[in-house]
N, C-alpha and C positions, 0 to 999 in steps of 0.2 A: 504494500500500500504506500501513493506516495502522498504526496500535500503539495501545494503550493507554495514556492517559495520566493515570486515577484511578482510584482504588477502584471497583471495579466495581458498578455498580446496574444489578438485575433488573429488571425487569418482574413485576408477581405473577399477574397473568390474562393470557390469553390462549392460544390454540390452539400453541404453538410454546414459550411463557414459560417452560415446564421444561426446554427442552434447552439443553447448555452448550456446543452443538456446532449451528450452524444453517448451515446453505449454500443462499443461494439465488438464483433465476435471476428474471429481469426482462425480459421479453421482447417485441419489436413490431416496426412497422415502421420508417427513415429519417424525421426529422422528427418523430418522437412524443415526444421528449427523456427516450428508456430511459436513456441513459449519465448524464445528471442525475439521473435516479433512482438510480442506483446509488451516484453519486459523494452525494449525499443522506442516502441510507441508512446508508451507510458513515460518514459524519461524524456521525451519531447514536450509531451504537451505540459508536465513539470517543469519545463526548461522556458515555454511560455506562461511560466507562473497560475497555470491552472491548476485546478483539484483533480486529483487521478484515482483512481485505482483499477489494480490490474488481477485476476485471480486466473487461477490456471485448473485444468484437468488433461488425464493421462489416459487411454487407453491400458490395456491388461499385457501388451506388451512394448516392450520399449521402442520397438522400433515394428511400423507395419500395423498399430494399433492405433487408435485413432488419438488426435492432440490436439487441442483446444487453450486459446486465452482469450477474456474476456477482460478491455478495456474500458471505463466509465471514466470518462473527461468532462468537468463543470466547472462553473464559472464561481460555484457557491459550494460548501463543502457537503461531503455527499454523505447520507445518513445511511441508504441501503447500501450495501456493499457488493449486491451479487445483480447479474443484468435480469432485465426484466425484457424488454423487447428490445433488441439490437435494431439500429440507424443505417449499421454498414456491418452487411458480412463479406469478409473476404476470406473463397474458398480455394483451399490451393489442391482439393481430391474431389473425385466424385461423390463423394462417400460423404465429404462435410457438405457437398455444396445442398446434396438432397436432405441429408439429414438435416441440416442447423435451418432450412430457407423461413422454415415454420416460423421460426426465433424472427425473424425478420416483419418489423411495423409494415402497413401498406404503401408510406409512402419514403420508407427505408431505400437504400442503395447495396445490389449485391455485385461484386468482383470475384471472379474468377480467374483461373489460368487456362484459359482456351486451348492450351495444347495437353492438358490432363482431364479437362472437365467437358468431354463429347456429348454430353447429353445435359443441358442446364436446364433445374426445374424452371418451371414455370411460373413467374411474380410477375403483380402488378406493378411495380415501382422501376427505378432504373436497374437494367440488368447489362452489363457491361464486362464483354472478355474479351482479354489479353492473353499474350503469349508469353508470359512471364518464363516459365522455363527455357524457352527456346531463346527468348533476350538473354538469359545469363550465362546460356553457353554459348552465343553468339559473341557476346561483352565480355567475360570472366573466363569463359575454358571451365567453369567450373555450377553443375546444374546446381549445386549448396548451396548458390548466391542468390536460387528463386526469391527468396522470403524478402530478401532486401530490396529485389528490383521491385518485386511487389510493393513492399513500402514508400518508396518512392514515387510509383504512380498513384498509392493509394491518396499521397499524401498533395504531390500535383490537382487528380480530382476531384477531392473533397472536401482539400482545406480544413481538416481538424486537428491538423499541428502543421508549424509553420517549415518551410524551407531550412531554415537553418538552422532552427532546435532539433531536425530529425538529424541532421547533419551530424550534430553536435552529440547526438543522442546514439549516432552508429558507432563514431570513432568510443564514446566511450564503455558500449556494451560488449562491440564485437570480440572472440579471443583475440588475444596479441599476439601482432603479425601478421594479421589479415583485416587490418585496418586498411589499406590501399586497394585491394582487389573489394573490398564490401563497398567503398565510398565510388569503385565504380559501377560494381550495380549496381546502387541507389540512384546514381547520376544518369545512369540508362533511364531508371523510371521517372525519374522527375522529369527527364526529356520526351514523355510521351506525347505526341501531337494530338490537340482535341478532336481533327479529323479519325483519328485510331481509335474512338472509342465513344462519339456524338451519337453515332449512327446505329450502335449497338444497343441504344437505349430505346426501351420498348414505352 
């Protein structure tokens, strides 16, 4: 759990950038390092002096079993601790994407990795896939860096942590030594064109 520790700074675009109330789920499989993403996420929007918290679940086995964190970002400190309807799910399996969509408000935002997620449920709200895996073997040589590019776009389209606290928030979650090769897939997704992902929204 974190707190806030500055004056708070918005974000001023993005799909999500007006709410002062954002809960959202990160979803995959074992190995795809969700709970990194979480703990990431969460240090950004602390880094923008918001209220955070971040809680986690594991599937039954470590790797191959399903993995889960749940981020709640406010503007005022948060009394419930666990999500209630997730804003943004970002699914990097098939398995979360079907599974968590339920967890998702009407007029929420769901992400995907379009090169693992062939079959996206069906929602009302914006439905938007990417090719996160294939950008980070494209960018990186290395499919591990999915989670990050993901972040980076997550954070481009929806604006609920800003550019430079995610920044701030990779170099210092990532392990050491792979600080350089993370900060460039995040840079990959933060450079995604809104032509790549306008069109995908239903």
């Amino acid at each position: 759990m974190l707190g806030s520790v500055a004056a708070s700074f918005r974000p001023r675009f993005g799909l999500l950038a007006d709410r002062d109330f954002v809960e959202v789920r990160l979803g995959g499989s074992g190995g795809q390092g969700v709970v990194l993403m979480g703990i990431i996420l969460a240090t950004a929007a602390n880094h923008d002096g918001r209220c955070v918290v971040e809680t986690e679940s594991y599937g039954p086995e470590a790797r191959g079993g399903y993995s889960r964190s749940d981020v709640i970002i406010a503007e005022a400190p948060i009394d419930y601790p666990k999500l209630d309807n997730a804003d943004l799910l970002v699914a990097l399996s098939q398995d979360s994407a079907q599974g968590y969509v339920k967890s998702l408000r009407r007029n929420g935002v769901l992400i995907y990795d379009s090169e693992i997620v062939k079959n996206p449920p069906a929602f009302a709200g914006a439905t938007i896939g990417l090719p996160f895996s294939l950008w980070a073997k494209e960018e990186t040589g290395r499919i591990q860096a999915t989670n990050v590019v993901a972040l980076g776009a997550v954070a481009r389209i929806t604006g609920v942590v800003s550019i430079q606290s995610i920044r701030e928030a990779v170099s210092e979650a990532v392990p050491a030594g792979t600080t350089e090769v993370n900060l460039k897939a995040l840079d990959r997704g933060l450079s995604v064109d809104p032509a790549e992902w306008e069109t995908d929204q239903r």
